[in-house]
C-alpha positions as CSV (number, residue, x, y, z in Angstrom):
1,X,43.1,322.9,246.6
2,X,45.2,321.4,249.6
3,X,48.8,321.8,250.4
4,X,51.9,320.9,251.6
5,X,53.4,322.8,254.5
6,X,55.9,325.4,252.8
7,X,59.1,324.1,254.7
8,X,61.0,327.2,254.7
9,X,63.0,327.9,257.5
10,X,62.4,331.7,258.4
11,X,61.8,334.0,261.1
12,X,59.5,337.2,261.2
13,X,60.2,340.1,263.9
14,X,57.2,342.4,263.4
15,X,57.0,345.8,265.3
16,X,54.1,347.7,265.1
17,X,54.0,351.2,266.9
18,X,50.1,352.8,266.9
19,X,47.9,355.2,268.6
20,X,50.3,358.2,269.8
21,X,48.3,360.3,271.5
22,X,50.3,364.2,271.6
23,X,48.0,367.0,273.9
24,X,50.7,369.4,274.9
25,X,49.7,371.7,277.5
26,X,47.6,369.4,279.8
27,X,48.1,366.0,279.1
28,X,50.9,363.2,277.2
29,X,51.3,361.6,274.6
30,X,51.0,357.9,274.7
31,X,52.9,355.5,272.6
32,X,52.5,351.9,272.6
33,X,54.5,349.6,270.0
34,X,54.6,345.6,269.9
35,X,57.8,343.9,268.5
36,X,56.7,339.8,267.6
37,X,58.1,336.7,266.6
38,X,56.7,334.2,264.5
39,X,58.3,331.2,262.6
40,X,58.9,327.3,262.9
41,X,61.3,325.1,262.2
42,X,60.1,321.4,261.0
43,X,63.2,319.6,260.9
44,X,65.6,318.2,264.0
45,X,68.1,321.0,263.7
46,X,66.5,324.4,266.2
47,X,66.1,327.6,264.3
48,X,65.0,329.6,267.1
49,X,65.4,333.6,267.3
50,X,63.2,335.0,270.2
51,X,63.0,337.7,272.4
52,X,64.7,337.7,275.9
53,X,64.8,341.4,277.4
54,X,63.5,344.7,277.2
55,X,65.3,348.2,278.8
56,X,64.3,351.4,278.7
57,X,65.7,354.5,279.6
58,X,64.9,358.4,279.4
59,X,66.9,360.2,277.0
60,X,65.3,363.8,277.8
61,X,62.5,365.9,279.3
62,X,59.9,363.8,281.3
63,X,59.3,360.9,279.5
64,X,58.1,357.7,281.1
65,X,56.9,354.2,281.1
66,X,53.1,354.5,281.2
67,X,53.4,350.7,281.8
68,X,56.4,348.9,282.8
69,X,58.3,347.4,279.5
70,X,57.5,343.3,279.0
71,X,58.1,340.7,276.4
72,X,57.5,337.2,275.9
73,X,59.4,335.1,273.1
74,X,57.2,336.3,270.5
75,X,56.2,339.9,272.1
76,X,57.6,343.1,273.3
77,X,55.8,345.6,274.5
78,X,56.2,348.8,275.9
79,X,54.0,352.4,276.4
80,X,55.7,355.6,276.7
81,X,54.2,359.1,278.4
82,X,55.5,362.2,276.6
83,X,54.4,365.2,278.3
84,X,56.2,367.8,276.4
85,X,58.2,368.9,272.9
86,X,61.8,367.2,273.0
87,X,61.0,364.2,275.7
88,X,62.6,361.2,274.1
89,X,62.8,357.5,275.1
90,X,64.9,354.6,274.3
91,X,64.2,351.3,274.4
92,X,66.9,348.0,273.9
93,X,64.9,345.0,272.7
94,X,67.6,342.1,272.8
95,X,67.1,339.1,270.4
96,X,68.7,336.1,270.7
97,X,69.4,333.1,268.7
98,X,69.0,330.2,270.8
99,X,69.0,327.4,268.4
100,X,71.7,326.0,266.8
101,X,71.6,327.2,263.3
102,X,73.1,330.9,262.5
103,X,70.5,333.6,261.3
104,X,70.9,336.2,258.9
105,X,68.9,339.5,258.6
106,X,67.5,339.2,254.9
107,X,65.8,342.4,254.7
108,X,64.2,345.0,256.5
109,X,61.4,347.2,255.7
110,X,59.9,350.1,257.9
111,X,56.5,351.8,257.0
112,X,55.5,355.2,258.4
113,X,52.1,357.1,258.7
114,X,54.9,360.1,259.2
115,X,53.5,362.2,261.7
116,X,55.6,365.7,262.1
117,X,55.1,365.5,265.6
118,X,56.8,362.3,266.4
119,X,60.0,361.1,265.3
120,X,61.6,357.3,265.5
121,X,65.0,356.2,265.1
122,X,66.0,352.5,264.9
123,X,69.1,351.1,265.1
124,X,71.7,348.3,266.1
125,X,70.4,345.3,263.5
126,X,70.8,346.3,260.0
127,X,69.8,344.0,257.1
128,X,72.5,341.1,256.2
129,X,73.6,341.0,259.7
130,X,74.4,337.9,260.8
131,X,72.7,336.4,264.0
132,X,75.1,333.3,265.0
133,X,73.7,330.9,267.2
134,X,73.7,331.4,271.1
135,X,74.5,334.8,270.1
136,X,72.1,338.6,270.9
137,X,71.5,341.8,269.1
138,X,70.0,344.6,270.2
139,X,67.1,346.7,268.4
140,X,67.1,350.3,269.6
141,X,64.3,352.0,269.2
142,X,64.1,355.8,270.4
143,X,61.2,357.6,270.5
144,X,60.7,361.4,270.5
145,X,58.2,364.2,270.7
146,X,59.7,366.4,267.8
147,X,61.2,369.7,269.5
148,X,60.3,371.6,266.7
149,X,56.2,371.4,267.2
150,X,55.3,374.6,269.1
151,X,51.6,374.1,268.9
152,X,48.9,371.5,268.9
153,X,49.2,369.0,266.1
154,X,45.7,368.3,264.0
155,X,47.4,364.5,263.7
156,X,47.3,363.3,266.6
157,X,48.3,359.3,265.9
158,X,51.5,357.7,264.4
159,X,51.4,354.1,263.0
160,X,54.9,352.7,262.8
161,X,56.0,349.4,261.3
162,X,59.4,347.6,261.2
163,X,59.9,344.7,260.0
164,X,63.0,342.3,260.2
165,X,62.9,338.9,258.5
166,X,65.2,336.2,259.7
167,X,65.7,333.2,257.6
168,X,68.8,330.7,257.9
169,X,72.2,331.7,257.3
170,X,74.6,330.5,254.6
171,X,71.5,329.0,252.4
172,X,68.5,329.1,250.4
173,X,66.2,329.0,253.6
174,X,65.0,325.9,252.5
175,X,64.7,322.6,255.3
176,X,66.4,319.6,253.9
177,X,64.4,317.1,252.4
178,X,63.3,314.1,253.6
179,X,61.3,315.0,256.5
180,X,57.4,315.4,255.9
181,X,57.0,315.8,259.6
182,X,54.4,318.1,260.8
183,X,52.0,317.3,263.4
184,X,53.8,314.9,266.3
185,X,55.8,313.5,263.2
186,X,52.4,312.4,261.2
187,X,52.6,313.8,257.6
188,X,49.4,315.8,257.4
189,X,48.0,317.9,254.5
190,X,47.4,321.4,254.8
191,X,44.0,322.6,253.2
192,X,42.7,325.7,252.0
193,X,38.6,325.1,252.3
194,X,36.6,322.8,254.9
195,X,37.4,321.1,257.6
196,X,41.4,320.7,258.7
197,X,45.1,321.8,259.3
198,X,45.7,325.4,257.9
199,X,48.5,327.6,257.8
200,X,47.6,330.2,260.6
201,X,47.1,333.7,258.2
202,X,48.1,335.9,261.1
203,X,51.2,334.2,262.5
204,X,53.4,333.2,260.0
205,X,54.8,329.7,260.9
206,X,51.4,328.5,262.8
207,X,49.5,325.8,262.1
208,X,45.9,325.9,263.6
209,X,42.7,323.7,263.3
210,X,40.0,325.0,261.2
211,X,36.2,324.0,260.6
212,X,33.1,321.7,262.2
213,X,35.0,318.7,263.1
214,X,38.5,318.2,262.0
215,X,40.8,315.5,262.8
216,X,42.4,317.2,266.0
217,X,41.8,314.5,268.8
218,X,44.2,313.8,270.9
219,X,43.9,311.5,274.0
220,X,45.5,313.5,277.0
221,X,45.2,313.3,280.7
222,X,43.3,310.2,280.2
223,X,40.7,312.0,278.4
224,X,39.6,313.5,274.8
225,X,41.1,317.1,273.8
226,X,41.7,318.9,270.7
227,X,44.6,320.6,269.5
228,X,44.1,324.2,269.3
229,X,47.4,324.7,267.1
230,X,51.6,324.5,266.7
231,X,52.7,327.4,267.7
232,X,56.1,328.8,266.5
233,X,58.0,327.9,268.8
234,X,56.8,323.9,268.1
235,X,54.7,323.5,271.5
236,X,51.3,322.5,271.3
237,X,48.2,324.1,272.5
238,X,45.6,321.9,273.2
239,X,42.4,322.5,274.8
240,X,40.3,320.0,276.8
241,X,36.8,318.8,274.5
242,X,34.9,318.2,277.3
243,X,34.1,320.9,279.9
244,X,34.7,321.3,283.8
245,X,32.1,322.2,285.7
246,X,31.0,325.9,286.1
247,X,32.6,328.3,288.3
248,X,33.3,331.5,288.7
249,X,35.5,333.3,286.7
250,X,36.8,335.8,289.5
251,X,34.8,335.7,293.1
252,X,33.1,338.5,294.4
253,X,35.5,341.1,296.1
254,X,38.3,338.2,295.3
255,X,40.3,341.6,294.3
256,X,40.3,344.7,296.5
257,X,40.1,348.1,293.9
258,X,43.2,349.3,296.6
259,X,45.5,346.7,295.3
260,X,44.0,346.6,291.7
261,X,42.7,350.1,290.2
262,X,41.9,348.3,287.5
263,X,39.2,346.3,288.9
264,X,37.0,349.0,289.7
265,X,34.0,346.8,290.9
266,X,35.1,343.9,292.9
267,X,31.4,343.2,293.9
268,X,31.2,341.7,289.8
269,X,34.8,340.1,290.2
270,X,37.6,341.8,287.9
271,X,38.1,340.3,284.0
272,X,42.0,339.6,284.2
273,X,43.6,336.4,284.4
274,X,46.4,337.4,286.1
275,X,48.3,339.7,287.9
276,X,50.6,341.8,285.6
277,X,53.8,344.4,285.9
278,X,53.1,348.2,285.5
279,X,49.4,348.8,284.4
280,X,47.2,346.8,282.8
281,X,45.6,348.8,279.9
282,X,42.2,348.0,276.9
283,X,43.5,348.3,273.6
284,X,42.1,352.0,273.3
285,X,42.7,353.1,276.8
286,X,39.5,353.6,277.9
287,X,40.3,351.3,280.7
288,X,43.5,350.9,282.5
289,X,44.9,350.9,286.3
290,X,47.1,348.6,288.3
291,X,46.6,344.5,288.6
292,X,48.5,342.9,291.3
293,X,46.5,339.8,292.4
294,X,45.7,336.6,290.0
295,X,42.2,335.7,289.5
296,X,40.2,332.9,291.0
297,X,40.1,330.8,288.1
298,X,43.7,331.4,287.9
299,X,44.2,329.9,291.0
300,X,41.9,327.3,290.8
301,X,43.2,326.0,287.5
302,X,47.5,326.1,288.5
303,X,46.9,324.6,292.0
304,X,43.9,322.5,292.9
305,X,43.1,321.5,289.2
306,X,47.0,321.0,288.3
307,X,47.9,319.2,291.2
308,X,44.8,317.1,292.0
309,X,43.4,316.4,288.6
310,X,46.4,316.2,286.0
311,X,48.2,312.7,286.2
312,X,51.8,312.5,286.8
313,X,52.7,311.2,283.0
314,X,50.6,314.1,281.2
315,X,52.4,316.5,283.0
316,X,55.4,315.2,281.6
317,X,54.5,315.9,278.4
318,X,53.5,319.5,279.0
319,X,55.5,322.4,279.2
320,X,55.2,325.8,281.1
321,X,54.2,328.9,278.3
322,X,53.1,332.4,277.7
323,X,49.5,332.9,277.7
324,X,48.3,336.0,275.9
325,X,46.0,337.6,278.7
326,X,45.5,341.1,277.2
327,X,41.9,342.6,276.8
328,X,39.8,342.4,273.7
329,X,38.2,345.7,272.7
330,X,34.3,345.6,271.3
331,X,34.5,348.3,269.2
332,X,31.0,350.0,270.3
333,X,32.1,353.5,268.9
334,X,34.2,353.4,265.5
335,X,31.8,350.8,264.5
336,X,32.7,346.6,264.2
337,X,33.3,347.1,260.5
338,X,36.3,348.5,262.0
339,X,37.3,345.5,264.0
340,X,39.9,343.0,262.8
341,X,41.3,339.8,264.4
342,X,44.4,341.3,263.6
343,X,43.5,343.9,265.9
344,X,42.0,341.2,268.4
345,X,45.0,339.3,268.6
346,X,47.3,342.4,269.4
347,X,44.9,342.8,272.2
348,X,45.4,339.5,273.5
349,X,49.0,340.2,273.1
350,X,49.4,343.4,274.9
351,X,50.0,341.5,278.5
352,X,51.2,337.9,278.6
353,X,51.2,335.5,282.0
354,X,53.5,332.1,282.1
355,X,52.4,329.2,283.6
356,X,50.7,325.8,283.3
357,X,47.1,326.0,282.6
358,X,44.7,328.8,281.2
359,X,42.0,329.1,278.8
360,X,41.4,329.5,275.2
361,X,41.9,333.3,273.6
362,X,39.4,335.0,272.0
363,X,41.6,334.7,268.8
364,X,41.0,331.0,268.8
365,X,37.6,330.3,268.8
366,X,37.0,333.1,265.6
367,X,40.1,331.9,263.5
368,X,38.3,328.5,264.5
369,X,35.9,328.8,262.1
370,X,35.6,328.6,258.5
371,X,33.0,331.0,258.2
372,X,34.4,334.3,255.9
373,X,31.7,336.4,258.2
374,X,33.5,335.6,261.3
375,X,36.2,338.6,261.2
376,X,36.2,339.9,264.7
377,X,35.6,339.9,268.6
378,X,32.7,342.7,267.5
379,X,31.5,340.8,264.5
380,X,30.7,337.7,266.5
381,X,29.2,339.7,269.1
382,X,26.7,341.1,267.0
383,X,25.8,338.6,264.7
384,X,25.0,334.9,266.2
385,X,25.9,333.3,263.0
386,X,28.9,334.8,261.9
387,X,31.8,332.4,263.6
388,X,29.8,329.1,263.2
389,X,31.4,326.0,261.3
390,X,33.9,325.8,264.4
391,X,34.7,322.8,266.6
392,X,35.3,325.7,269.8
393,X,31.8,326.3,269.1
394,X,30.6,322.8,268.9
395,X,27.5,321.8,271.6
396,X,27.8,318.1,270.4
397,X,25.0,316.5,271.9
398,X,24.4,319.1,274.6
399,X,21.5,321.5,274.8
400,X,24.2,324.5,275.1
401,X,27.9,324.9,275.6
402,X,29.1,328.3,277.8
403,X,33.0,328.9,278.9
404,X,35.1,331.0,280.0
405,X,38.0,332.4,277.7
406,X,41.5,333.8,279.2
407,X,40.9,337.7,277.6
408,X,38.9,340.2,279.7
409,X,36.3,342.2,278.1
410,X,36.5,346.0,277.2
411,X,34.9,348.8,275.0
412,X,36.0,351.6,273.6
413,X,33.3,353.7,275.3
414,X,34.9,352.5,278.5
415,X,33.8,350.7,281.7
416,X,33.9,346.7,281.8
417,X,36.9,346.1,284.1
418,X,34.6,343.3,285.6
419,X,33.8,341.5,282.2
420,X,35.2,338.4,280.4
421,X,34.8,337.5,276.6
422,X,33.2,333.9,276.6
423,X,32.4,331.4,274.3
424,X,28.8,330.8,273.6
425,X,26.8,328.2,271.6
426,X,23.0,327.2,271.3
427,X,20.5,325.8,269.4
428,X,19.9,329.7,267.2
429,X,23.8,331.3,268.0
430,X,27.3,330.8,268.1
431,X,29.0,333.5,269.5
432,X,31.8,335.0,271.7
433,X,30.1,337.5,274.3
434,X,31.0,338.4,277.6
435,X,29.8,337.8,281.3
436,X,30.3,339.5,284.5
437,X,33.2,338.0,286.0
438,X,31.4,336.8,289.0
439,X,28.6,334.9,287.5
440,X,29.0,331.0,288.1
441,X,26.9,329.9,284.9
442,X,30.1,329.3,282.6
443,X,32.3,326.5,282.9
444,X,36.0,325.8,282.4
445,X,38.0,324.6,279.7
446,X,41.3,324.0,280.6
447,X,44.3,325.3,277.7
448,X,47.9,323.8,278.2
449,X,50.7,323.7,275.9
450,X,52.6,320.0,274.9
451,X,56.3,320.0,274.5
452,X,57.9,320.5,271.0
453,X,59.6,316.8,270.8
454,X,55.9,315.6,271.2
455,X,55.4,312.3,268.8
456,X,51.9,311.2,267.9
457,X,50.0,308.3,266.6
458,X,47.0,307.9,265.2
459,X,44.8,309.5,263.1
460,X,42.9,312.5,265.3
461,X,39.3,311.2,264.7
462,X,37.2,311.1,267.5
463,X,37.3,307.2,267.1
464,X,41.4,306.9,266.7
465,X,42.5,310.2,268.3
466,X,46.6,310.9,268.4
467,X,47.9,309.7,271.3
468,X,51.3,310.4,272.9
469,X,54.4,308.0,272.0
């Protein structure tokens, strides 16, 4: 049964706070917690409450940052060391509304795995708070290693989760009628099976492309791309159809292992996009160190390709964004029935890089399909069917189709630092795999974001593609 787009004007701030690791007499405890944003607004009027700072400070004992505190507008994310009983750390995670439509807190709700050994405490936005436009808040959230635990804890994680929901202040929530707009002001139907626009079921307020072919030409650059989605925020992503020619995704020794512990065999190239604050960490840990230097591709693709080989009036139309760069776990120990693209996409969102041009995520190409196998990075690995029925894994009238994506590689059994996840299609598979970052059999695909106030005509076909007005 199709859809209309639910025109409800609403924000979600989501913070999830997982894997605390406590050893007490000869190691720490590390925290990690993500606060996001998601949420649109589809009417002329900005609703827009995002995130604009992180701080952190030590309230007691030895705590640390294990990496350097960052956020996005739709991510913050910090990891705390806590070496002994009673170390406690605060962070201030400002949110600001920066549209111009006041924001109330409806509700919030916080869910606990309530481990004795760690203790939270959140404060400074409490539910029916107002958010006025072009005004902050703070969310504290302070994190301690319960003084009361005088010997090793059998639990050894915490899973935290607060969530604040915004919606518009004053009202039912509900945008004003009269405007069907959703797509570059076309009026397009959101559907539930096949090929098409759906509502994005991990980001509240997304709208991404789903199936074989769906109507998501556009004509940019002179050339034919696809829109990959509309984000929350109302940009664009949209990816090029056709691909570049192959190259490597990081040269050879490119990055020195003395400027970037992470990369811990330059001879193979390193997997990260780009150079990062603190240290650059797998979703399990296994693999972390320091990234200081962008990759080659990187490089490549925000000078020589941006300068020489996008026209002056599509850059116009673009807009500088965050790219999620973080690594994507194969889950090679717990098993891929334990895998999510939930937990994929927090991955991707650990460590974020701004700029002009990168490359699909992981996350796109398996919420691509339409195929109910296709449920994670490790599924799809595994199984060369699973994420099939999906345009990101379309070969057309090639014999194969091999590119690079922007999320390095990792596994929980360790190792990898020098691996990218990549899409993959052929005659007998459709997969996302991985490569050696070094190889120069994979080709480019070039991901950049169009600006919100984009306006489209046309129809997306391949024949009558949207072009920009």
């Amino acid at each position: 049964m199709n859809k209309r787009l639910s025109r409800t004007k609403r924000n979600y701030i989501i913070m999830g706070l997982c894997a605390v690791l406590l050893i007490m007499a000869v190691g720490y405890a590390a925290f990690q917690s993500q606060l996001k944003i998601t949420g649109t607004s589809n009417i002329a009027s900005n609703f827009l409450v995002r995130i604009t700072g992180i701080e952190s400070n030590v309230q007691s004992g030895s705590a640390s940052n294990a990496i350097e505190p960052s956020y996005t507008d739709t991510t913050a994310t910090f990891k705390t060391s806590l070496v002994s009983p009673g170390d406690s750390m605060k962070y201030d995670i400002t949110v600001a509304n920066e549209g111009n439509i006041d924001a109330v807190l409806n509700s919030i709700k916080v869910s606990n795995s309530n481990n004795e050994a760690i203790t939270f405490e959140t404060s400074g936005i409490e539910e029916g708070d107002e958010l006025k436009a072009s005004e902050t808040d703070i969310l504290t959230v302070i994190v301690t290693y319960n003084p009361s635990i005088t010997s090793q804890p059998e639990n050894t994680t915490s899973t935290i989760t607060v969530t604040l929901d915004y919606g518009q202040s004053g009202g039912s929530g509900n945008v004003p009628s009269g405007n069907d707009q959703t797509i570059g002001g076309q009026d397009v139907e959101i559907v539930s099976s096949g090929d098409g626009l759906y509502e994005d079921s991990y980001e509240n307020g997304r709208l991404i492309y789903r199936g074989q072919n769906p109507n998501n030409y556009i004509e940019f650059n002179d050339e034919l791309w696809r829109i990959i989605a509309k984000e929350t925020d109302g940009t664009y992503k949209i990816i090029r159809n056709d691909v570049l020619a192959n190259r490597q995704f990081d040269e050879a020794n490119h990055r020195s292992t003395a400027n970037n512990t992470y990369c811990t065999n330059p001879a193979n190239g390193c997997g990260v996009y780009a150079a990062v604050s603190g240290e650059f960490s797998s979703p399990s840990g296994s693999q972390k160190g320091t990234v200081t230097e962008d990759s080659s591709i990187k490089i490549y693709l925000n000078e020589d390709y941006y300068v020489n080989n996008i026209n002056g009036e599509a850059k116009e139309k673009m807009t500088p964004h965050a790219f999620n760069i973080g690594a994507v776990d194969r889950l090679d120990q717990s098993g891929e029935e334990n895998d999510s693209i939930e937990k994929n996409i927090e991955g991707e969102k650990m460590y974020t890089w701004a700029g002009n041009v990168g490359l699909a995520n992981v996350s796109d190409i398996l919420r691509a399909s339409t195929n109910s196998l296709c449920t994670s990075a490790s599924t799809s690995f595994s199984d060369s069917g699973a994420c099939n029925s999906n345009y990101l894994l379309d070969r057309g009238t090639a014999s194969s189709l091999s590119y690079w994506t922007i999320n390095a590689f990792s596994r929980e059994s360790g190792g990898g630092s020098d691996t990218v996840w990549v899409g993959s299609v052929n005659s007998s598979s459709a997969i996302v795999g991985r490569s050696l970052a070094d190889y120069s059999l994979y080709a480019l695909r070039p991901v950049v974001f169009l600006k919100a106030d984009t306006t489209l005509s046309g129809e997306g076909t391949q024949s009558n593609p949207y072009t920009i007005v």
